[in-house]
PQR file with spaces between the fields and no chain letter, atoms N, CA, C, O and H, PARSE charges and radii, in Angstrom:
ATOM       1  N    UNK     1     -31.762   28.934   21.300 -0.4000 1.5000
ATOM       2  CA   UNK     1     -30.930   29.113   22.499 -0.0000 2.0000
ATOM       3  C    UNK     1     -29.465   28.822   22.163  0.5500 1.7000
ATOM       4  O    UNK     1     -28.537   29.596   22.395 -0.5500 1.4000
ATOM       5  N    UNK     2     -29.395   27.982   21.765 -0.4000 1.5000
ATOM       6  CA   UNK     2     -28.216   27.375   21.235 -0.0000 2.0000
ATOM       7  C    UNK     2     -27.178   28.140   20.130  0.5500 1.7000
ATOM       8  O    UNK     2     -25.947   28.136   20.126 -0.5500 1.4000
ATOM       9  H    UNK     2     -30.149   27.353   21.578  0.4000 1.0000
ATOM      10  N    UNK     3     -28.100   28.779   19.220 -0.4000 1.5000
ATOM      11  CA   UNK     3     -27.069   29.851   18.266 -0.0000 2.0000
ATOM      12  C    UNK     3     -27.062   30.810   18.847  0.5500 1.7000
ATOM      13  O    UNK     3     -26.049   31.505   18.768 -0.5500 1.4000
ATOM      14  H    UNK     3     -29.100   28.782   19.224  0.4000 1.0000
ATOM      15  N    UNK     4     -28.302   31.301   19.761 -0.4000 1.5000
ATOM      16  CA   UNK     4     -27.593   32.438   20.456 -0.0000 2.0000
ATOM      17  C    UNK     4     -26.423   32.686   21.296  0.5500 1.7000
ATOM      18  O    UNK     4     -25.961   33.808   21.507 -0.5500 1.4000
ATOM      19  H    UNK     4     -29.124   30.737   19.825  0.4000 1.0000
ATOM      20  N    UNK     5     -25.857   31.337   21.871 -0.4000 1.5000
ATOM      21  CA   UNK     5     -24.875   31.552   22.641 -0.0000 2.0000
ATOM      22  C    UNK     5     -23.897   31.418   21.583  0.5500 1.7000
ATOM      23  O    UNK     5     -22.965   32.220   21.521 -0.5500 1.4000
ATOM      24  H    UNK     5     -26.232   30.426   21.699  0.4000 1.0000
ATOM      25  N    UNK     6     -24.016   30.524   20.788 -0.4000 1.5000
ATOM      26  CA   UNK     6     -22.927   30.616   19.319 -0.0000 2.0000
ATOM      27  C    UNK     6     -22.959   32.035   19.126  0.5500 1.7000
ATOM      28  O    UNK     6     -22.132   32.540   19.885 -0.5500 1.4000
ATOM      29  H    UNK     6     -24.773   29.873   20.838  0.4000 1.0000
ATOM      30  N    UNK     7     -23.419   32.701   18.598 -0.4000 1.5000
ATOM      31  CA   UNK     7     -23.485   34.479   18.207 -0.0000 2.0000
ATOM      32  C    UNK     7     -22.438   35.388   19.316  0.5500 1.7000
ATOM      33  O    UNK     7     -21.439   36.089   19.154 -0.5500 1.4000
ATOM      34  H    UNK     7     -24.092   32.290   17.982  0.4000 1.0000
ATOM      35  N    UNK     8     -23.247   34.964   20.497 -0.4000 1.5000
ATOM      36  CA   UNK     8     -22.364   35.662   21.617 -0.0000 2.0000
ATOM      37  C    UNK     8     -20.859   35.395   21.694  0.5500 1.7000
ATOM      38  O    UNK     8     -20.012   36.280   21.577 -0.5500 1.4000
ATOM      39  H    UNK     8     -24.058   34.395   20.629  0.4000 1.0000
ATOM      40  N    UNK     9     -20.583   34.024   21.913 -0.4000 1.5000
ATOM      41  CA   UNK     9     -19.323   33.735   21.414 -0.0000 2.0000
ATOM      42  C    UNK     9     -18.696   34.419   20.186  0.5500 1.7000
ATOM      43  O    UNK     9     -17.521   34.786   20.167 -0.5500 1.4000
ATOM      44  H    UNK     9     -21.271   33.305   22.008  0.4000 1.0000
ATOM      45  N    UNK    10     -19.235   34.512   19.544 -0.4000 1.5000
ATOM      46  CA   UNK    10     -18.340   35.117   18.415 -0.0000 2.0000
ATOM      47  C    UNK    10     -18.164   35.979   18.371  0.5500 1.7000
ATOM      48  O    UNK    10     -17.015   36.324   18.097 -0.5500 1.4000
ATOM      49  H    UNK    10     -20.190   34.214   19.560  0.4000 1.0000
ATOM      50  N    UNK    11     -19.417   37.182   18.668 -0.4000 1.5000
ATOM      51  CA   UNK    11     -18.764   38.410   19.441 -0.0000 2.0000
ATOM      52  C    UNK    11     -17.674   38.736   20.449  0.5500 1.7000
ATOM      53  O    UNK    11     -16.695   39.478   20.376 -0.5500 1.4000
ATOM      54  H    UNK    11     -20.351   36.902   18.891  0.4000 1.0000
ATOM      55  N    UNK    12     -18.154   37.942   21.425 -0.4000 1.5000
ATOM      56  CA   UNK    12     -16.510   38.206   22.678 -0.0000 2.0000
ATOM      57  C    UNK    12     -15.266   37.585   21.727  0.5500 1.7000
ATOM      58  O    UNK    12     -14.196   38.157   21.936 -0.5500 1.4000
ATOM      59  H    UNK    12     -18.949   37.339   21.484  0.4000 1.0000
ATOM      60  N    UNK    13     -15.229   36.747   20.940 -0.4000 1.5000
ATOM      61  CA   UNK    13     -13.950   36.337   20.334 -0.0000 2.0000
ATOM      62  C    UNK    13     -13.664   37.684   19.494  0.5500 1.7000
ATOM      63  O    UNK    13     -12.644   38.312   19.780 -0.5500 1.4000
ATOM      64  H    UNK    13     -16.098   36.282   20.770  0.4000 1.0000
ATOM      65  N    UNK    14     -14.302   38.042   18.725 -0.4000 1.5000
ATOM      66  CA   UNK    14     -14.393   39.442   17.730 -0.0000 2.0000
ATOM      67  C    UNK    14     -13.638   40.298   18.753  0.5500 1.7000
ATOM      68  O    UNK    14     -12.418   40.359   18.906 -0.5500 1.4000
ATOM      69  H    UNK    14     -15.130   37.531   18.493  0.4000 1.0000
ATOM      70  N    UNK    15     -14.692   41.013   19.490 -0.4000 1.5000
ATOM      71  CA   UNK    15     -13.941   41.868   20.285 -0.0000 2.0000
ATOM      72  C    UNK    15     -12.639   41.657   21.378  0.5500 1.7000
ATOM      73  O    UNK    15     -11.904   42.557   21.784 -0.5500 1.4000
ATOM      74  H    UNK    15     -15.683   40.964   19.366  0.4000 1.0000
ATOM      75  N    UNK    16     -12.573   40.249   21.726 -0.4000 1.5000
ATOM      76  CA   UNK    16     -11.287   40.002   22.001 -0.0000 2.0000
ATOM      77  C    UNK    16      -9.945   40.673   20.940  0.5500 1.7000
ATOM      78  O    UNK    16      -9.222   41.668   20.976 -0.5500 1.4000
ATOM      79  H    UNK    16     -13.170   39.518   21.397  0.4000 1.0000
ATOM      80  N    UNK    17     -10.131   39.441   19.994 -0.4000 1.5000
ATOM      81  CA   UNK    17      -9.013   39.934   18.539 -0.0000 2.0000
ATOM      82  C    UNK    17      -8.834   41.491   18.208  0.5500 1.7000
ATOM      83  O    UNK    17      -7.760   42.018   17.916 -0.5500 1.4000
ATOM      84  H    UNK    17     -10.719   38.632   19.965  0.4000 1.0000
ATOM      85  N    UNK    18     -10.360   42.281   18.328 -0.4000 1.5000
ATOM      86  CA   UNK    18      -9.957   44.029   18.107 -0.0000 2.0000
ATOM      87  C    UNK    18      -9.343   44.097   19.534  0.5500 1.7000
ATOM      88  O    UNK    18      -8.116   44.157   19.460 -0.5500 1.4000
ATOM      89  H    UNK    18     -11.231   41.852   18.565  0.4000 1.0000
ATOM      90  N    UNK    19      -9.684   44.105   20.465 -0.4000 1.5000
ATOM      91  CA   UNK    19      -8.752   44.404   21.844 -0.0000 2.0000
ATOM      92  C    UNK    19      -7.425   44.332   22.102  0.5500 1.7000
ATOM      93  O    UNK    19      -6.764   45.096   22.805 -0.5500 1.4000
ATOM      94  H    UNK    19     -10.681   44.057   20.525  0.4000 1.0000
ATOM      95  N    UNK    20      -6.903   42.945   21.226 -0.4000 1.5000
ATOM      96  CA   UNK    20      -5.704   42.460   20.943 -0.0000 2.0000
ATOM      97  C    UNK    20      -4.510   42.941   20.684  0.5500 1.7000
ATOM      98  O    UNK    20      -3.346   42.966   21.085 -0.5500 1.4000
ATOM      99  H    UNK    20      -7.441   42.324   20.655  0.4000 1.0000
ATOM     100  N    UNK    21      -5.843   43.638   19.157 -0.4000 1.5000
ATOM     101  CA   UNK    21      -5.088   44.375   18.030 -0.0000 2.0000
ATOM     102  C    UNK    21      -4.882   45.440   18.144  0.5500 1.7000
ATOM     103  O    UNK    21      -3.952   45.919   17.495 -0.5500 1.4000
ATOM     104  H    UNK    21      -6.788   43.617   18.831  0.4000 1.0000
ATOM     105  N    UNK    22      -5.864   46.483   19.245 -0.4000 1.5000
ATOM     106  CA   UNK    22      -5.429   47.684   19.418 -0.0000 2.0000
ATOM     107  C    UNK    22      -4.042   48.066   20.514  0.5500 1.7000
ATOM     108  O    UNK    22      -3.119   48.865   20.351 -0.5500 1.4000
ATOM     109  H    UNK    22      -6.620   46.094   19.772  0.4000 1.0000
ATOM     110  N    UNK    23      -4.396   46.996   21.827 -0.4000 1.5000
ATOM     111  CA   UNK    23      -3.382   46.808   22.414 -0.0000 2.0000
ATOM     112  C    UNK    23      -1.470   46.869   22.013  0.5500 1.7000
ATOM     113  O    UNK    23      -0.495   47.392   22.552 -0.5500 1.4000
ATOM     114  H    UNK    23      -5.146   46.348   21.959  0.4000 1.0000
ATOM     115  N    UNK    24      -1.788   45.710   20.343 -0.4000 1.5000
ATOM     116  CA   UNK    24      -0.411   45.845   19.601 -0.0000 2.0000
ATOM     117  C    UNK    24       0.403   46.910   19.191  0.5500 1.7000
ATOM     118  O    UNK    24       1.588   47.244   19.192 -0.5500 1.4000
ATOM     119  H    UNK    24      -2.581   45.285   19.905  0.4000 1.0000
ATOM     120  N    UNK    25      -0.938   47.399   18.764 -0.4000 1.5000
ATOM     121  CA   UNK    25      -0.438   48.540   17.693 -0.0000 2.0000
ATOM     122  C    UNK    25      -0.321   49.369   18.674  0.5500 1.7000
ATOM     123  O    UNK    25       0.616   50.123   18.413 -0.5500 1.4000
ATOM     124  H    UNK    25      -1.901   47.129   18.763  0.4000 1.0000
ATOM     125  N    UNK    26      -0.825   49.637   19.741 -0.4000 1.5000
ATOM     126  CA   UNK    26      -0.719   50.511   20.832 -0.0000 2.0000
ATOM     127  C    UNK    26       0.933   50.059   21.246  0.5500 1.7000
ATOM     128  O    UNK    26       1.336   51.029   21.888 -0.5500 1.4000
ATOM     129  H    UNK    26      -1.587   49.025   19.953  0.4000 1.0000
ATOM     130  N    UNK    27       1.627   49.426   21.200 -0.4000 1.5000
ATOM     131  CA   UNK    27       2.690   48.819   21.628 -0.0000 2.0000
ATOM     132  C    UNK    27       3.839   49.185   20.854  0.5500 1.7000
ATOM     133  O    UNK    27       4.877   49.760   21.181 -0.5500 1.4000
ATOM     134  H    UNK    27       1.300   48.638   20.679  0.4000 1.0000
ATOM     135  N    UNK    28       3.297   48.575   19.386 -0.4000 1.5000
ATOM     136  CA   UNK    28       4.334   49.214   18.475 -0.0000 2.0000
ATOM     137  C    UNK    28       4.551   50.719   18.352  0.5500 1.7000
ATOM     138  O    UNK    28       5.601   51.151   17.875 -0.5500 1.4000
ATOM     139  H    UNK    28       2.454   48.107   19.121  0.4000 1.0000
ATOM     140  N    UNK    29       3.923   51.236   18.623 -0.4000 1.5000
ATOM     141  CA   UNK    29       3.285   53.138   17.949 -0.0000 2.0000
ATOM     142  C    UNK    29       4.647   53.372   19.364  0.5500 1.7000
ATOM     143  O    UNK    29       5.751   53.892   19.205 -0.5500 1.4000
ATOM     144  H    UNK    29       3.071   50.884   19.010  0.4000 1.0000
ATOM     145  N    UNK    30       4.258   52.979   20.248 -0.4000 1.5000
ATOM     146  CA   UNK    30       5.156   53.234   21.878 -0.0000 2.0000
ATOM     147  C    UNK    30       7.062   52.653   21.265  0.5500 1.7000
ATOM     148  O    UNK    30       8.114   53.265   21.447 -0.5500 1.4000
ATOM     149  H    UNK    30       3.361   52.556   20.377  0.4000 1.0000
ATOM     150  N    UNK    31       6.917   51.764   20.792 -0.4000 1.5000
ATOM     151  CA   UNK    31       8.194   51.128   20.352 -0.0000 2.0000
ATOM     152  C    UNK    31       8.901   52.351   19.420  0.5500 1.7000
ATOM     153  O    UNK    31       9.901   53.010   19.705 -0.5500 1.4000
ATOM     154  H    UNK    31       6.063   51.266   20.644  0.4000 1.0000
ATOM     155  N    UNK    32       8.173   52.425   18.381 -0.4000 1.5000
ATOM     156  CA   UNK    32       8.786   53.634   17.250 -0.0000 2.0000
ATOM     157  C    UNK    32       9.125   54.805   18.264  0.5500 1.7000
ATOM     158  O    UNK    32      10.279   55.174   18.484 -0.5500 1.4000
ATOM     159  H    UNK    32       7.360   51.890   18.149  0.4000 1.0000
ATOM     160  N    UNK    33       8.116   55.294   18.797 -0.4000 1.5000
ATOM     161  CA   UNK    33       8.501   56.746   19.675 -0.0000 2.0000
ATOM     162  C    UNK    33      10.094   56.515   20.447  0.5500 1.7000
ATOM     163  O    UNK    33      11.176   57.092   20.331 -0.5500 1.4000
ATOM     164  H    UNK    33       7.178   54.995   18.619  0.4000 1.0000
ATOM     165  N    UNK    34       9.603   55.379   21.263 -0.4000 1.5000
ATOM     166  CA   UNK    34      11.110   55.131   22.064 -0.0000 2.0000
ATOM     167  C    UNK    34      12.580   54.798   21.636  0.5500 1.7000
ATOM     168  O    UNK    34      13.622   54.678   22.280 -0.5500 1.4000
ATOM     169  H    UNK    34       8.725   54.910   21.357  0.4000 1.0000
ATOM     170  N    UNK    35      12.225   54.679   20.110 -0.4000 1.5000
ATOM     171  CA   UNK    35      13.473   54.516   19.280 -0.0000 2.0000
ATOM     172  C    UNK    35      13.954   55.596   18.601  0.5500 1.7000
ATOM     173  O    UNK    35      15.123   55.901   18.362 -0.5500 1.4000
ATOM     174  H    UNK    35      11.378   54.777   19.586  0.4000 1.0000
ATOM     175  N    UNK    36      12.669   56.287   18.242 -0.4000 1.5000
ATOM     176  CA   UNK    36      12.870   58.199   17.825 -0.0000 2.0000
ATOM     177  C    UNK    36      13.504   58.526   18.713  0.5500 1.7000
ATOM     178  O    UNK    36      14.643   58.917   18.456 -0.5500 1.4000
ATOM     179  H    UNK    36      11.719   56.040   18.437  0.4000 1.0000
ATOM     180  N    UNK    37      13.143   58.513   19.834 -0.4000 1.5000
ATOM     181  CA   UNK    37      13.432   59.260   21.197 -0.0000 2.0000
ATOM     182  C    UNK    37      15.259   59.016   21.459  0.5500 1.7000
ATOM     183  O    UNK    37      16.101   59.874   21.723 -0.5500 1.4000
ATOM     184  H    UNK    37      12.218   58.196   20.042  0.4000 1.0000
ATOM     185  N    UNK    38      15.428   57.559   21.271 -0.4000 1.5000
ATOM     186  CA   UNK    38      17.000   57.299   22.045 -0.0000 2.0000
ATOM     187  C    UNK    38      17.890   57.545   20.282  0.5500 1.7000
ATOM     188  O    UNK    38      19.117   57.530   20.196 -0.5500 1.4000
ATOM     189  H    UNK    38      14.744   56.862   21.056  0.4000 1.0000
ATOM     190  N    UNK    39      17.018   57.738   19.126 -0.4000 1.5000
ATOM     191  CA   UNK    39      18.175   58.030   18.251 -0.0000 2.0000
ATOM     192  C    UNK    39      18.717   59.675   18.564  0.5500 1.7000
ATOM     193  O    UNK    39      19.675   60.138   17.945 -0.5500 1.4000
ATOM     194  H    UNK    39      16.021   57.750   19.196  0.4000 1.0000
């Protein structure tokens, strides 16, 4: 019972950090365009 909720946890942390990370890069990718854009 006990590692299973350990396991689970580590999944939602996992997929937190990819969520994170796509979010960023989703951010930066938007940053470059808007700097293409106003040069």
């Amino acid at each position: 019972m006990l590692t299973n909720r350990l396991t689970s946890v580590n999944y939602v942390k996992k997929r937190l950090i990819q969520n994170i990370q796509r979010i960023l890069s989703k951010e930066v990718l938007y940053g470059e365009m808007q700097w293409f854009a106003n040069k």
